[in-house]
Structure formats: structure tokens, C-alpha cells
C-alpha positions, 0 to 999 in steps of 0.5 A, spaced: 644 836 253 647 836 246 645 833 240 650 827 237 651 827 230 650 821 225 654 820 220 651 823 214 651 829 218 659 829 219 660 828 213 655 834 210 660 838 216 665 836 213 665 837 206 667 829 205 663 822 204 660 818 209 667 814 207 671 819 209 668 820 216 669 812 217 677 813 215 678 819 220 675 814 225 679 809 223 685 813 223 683 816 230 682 823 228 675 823 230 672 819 235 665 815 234 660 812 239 657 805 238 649 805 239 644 800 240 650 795 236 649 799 230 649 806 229 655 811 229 654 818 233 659 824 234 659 829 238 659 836 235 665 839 239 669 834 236 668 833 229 667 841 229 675 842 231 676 838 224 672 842 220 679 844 216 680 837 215 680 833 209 682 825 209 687 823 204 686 817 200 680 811 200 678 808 206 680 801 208 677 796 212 671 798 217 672 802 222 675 803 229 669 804 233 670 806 241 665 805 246 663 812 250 666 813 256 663 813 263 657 810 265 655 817 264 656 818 258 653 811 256 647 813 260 645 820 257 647 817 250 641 811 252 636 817 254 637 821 248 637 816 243 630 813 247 627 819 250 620 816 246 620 810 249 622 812 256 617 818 255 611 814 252 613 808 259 613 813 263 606 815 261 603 809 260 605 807 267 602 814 270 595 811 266 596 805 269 597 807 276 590 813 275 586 806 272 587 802 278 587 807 283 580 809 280 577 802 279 
């Protein structure tokens, strides 16, 4: 599964600001992922395939945020961003089930 990558990391990639980054979303040279409401991901492929270029010019007003494609990807983005919680669930509940089956 690939890793997304944050802002911060783009923008050290890149060679440029977090300002930056949000004006090549906003001029829809890289495309962003919403999570959790709040948080921008990228996906390392297409932020390497710009890794020559350098926005010109400060951004203005914030930026355009696209929602990720399919369900899939909706889906692997949630995993991979709450894989924690879903691994500690998933062992509570095996702990739950050995506790009642036992007692």
C-alpha cells in the first residue's frame, strides 16, 4: 500500500513552502486528498512528476481540495490513516470474545 504524503513532506520534496504546495493545488497542477475534514495527503507518484516545478508568484485564497476517486480509494485512504484504531478494535474485540467464551 503507498504511503500518502502531508504537506510539510511535498513541500520539503519540492524544494518550496507549504504556500506553495497549496497554490499548485489551487492551479490544479497537483491534486490533493481531504481527510478526516481537515488534513491534505498527496500521492508520492504525482507530486514526484513535478519535482522540476517551482510556483510562480504568492498564493491566493485557499486552496481547491478534490475529494479521492472511487470508493476504493476512499476506503484505503480511511485504512491507512486509522489503521491504529482498526488494529487496536480488532484486538479488543478478539479479547472480548476469549473473555465471554471462557467465562
Amino acid at each position: 500500500m503507498e504511503k500518502l504524503w502531508t504537506t510539510a513532506e511535498v513541500a520539503g520534496f519540492l524544494g518550496i513552502d507549504d504556500l506553495g504546495v497549496e497554490a499548485l493545488v489551487r492551479q490544479g497542477r497537483l491534486t490533493a486528498y481531504k481527510l478526516g475534514g481537515q488534513f491534505l495527503r498527496f500521492r508520492p507518484d504525482q507530486v514526484e512528476a513535478l519535482k522540476g516545478a517551482v510556483p510562480s508568484g504568492p498564493p491566493a485564497g485557499p486552496p481547491v481540495v478534490r475529494q479521492a476517486g472511487g470508493w476504493r480509494d476512499r476506503l484505503r485512504d480511511f485504512v491507512y490513516f486509522y489503521d491504529f484504531y482498526l488494529a487496536s478494535a480488532a484486538c479488543l474485540a478478539v479479547l472480548l470474545i476469549y473473555l465471554v467464551a471462557s467465562g
